[in-house]
C-alpha positions as CSV (number, residue, x, y, z in Angstrom):
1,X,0.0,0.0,0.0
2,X,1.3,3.2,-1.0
3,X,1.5,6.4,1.2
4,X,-0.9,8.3,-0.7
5,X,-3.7,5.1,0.4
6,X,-2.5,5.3,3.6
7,X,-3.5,8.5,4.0
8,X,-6.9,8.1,1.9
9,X,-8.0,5.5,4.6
10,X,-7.2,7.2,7.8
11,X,-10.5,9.4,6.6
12,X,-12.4,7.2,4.8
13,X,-13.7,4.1,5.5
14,X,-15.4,0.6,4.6
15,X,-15.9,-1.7,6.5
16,X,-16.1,-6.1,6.0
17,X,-18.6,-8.1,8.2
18,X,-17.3,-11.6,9.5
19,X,-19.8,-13.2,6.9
20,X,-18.9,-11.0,4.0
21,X,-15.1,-12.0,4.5
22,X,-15.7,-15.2,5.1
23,X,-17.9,-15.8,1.5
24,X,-15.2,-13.4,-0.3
25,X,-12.0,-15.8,1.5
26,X,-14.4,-18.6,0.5
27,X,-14.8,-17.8,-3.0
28,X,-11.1,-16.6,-3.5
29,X,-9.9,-19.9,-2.4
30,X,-12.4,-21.9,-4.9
31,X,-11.3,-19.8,-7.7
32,X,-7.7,-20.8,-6.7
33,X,-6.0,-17.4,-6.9
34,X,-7.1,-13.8,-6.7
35,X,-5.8,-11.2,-3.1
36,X,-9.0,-9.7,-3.0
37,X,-12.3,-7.8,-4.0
38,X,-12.8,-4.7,-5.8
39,X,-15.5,-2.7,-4.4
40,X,-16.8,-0.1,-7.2
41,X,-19.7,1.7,-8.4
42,X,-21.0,1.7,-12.3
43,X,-24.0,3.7,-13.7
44,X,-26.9,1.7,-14.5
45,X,-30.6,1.1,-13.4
46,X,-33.6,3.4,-12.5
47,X,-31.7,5.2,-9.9
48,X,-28.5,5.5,-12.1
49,X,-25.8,3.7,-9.6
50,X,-25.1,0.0,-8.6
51,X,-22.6,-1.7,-6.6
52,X,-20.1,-3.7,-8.9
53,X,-18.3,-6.6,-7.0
54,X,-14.9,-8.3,-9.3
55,X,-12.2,-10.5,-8.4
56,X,-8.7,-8.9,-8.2
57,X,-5.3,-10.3,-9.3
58,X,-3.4,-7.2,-9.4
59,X,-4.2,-4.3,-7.5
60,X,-4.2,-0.7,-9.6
61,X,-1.8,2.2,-8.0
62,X,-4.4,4.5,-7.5
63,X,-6.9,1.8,-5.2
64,X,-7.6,2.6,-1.5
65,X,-7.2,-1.0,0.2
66,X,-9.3,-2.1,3.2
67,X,-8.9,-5.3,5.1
68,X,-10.7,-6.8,7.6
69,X,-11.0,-10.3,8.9
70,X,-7.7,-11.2,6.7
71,X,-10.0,-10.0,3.3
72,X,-8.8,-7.5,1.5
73,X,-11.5,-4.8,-0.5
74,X,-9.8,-2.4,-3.1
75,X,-12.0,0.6,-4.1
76,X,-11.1,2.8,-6.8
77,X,-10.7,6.5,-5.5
78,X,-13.8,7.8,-8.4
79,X,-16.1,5.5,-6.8
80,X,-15.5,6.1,-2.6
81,X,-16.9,9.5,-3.0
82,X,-20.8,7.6,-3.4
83,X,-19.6,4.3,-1.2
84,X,-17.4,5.9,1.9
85,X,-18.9,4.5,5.3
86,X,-20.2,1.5,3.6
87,X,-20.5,-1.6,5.4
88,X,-20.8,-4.6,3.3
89,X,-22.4,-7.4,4.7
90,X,-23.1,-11.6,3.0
91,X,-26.9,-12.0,4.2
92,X,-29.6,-15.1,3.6
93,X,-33.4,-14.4,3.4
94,X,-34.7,-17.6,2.3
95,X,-33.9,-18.8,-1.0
96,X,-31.9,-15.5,-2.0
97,X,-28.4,-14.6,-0.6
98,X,-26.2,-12.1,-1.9
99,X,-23.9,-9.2,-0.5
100,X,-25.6,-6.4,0.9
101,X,-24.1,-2.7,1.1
102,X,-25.2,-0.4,3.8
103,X,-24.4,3.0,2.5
104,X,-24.8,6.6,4.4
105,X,-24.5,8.2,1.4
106,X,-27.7,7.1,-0.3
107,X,-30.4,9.2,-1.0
108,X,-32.9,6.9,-2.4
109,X,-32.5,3.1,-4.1
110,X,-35.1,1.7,-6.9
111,X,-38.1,-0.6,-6.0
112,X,-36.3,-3.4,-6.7
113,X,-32.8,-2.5,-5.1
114,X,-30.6,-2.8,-7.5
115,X,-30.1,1.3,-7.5
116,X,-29.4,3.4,-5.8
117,X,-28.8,7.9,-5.5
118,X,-26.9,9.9,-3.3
């Protein structure tokens, strides 16, 4: 981590639930190679912005790193201003599962939660 993130994350912040770390470490060890997630945000749906999860090799120079629980999230320095104080959490409701992002920063997210504005 270079000095520049170091000093990124002394103000910002996301944070990794036990169950979140343990489905990313999960799923990192089935694939059989990976150091991480990236965190990020894309443009899409009827609020205009989603949460994009990918699996990362090689971290960029310009990502803020986060670890918790020996997981590691890199987030792109563009997309922290929507997604700084999230908390990302694994949950199961039923038959679905999925990660679920708890975001101070949003203003409003679409019916069917795939969106969200800040």
């Amino acid at each position: 981590m270079n000095v520049t993130t170091l000093e990124r994350t002394r103000t910002q912040r996301i944070t990794i639930s036990e169950r979140a770390a343990s489905h990313i470490a999960r799923h990192l060890k089935k694939r059989g190679h990976g150091i991480g997630m990236r965190l990020g945000i894309t443009t899409t749906g009827c609020s205009g912005l989603a949460y994009k999860m990918e699996y990362v090799d090689e971290p960029r120079a310009e990502d803020l790193l986060f670890e918790q629980h020996g997981v590691k999230v890199y987030v792109d320095p563009e997309s922290m201003q929507y997604i700084d104080g999230t908390q990302i959490d694994y949950t199961r409701e039923g038959l679905n599962e999925g990660f679920r992002f708890v975001n101070p920063n949003e203003k409003a997210s679409c019916g069917c939660g795939e969106s969200f504005t800040v």
